[in-house]
Structure formats: C-alpha cells, structure tokens
N, C-alpha and C positions, 0 to 999 in steps of 0.2 A: 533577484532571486528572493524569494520568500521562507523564509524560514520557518517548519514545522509545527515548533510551541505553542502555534496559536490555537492547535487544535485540542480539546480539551482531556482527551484522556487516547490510550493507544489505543481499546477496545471503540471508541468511536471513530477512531484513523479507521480503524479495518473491516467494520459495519459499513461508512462509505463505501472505501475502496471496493468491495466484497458487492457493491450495489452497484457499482460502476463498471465492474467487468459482466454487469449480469448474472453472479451467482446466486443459489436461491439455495441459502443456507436456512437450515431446522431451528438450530441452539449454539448459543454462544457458551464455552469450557473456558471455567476459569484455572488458573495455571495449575492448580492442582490436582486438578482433574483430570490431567494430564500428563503427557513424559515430563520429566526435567529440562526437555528440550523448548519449553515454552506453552504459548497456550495459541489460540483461534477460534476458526470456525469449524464447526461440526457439518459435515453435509453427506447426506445420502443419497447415494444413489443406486437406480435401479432399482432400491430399495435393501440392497443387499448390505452395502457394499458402506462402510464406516469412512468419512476422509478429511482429517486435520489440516487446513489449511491457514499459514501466516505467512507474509509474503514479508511479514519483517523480521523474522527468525528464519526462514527459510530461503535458500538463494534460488531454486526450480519453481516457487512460487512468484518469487520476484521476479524472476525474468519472466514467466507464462501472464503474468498480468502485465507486465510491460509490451510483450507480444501484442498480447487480446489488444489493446488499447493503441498500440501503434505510436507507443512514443517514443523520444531521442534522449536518450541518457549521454551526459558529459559528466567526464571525471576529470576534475581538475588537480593536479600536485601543487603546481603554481599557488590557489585558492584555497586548498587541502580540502575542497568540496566537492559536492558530485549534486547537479542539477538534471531533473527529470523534466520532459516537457510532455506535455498530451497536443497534440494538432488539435487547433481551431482555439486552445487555452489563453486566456488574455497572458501568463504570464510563466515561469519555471518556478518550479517548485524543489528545496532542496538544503539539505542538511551537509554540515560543516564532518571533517574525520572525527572531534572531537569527541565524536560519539558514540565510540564503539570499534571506531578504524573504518577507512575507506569501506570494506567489504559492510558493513550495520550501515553508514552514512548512506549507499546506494540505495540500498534494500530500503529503508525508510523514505527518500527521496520519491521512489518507484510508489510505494503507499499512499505519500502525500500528494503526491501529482493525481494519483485516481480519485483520492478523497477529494481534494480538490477541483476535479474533473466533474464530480456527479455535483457538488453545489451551483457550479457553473452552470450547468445543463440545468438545474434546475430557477437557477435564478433567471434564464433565457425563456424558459418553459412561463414561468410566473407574467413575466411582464407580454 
C-alpha cells in the first residue's frame, strides 16, 4: 500500500483525480471561495448549471469516482486503513484512520487511487 503524502499538495490529488475520471473542469475554488464545507472543482454544465465537486470532503463524490473508475475499496479495522485499487494499477493506494477517521481515510484513499491512476496511464502512454 502506498501512502498518499507523496503527492504534493491536495489541490494536485484532485486536478489528477478530476483528470482521471474524465472530468472537464473550468476553475479551481479556493477554500474560501467557498462553503465551510471545503473547497474543489468548479464545473459547468450545460452551461447553466454551477457544481462543486471534492471527492475528499465529500462521500457521493468519492464513491461516483470510485464507481466511474471501477475500483475495489478495502477497509481494514485490523490495519485501521482503508486501501483503494483501480484495475490494471501496478499497486493500492491508501491512507491510515489516522487521518481524519475511517470515513476522510477512504475518501482520500478513493482520490489517491485515481490521482495515481492517471500518472500510470500516463507513464504507459509516454513509453
């Protein structure tokens, strides 16, 4: 299991991830530009239509990107971890409770798996 830190800030977790499920976000909101309930991506659609999306503050985004992406989430008590996999990933991706509680560990798990999904794909694409 690989542990998340290595990625360099949150707003870069969620520009991957946010690339990896294919979404085609406008503008990035920083937290104050926003509810109290955190910050993301800005995306429009239709053109009408305003929609905040963070897949690590939110658990209906974390699971609809886990969906899109078709992977296996384990939650360990044993471990007190919770590991995300994407099919065809050389490896899981996944964060410890200590981070917020099993329910923030998942959710970030779920981000770092896609973040880590599109380098892969891209390192595949390169060679």
């Amino acid at each position: 299991m690989t542990e998340p830190h290595a990625m360099a800030s949150d707003r870069e977790l969620l520009e991957k991830a946010a690339k990896a499920a294919g979404y085609n976000y406008t503008e990035f909101a920083a937290p104050d530009e926003l509810s109290p309930d955190g910050w993301g991506f800005v995306r429009f659609l239709k053109g009408q239509h305003v929609v905040f999306w963070n897949p690590l503050t939110d658990d209906g985004d974390a699971l609809r990107l886990a969906v899109k992406l078709h992977m296996r989430v384990e939650i360990s008590e044993q471990d007190q971890a919770t590991t995300a996999f994407v099919p065809g990933a050389v490896q899981g991706y996944g964060c410890d409770f200590s981070a917020g509680g099993k329910e923030a560990a998942t959710r970030r798990a779920i981000t770092w798996a896609a973040a880590a999904a599109l380098g892969e794909q891209q390192s595949k694409e390169a060679t």
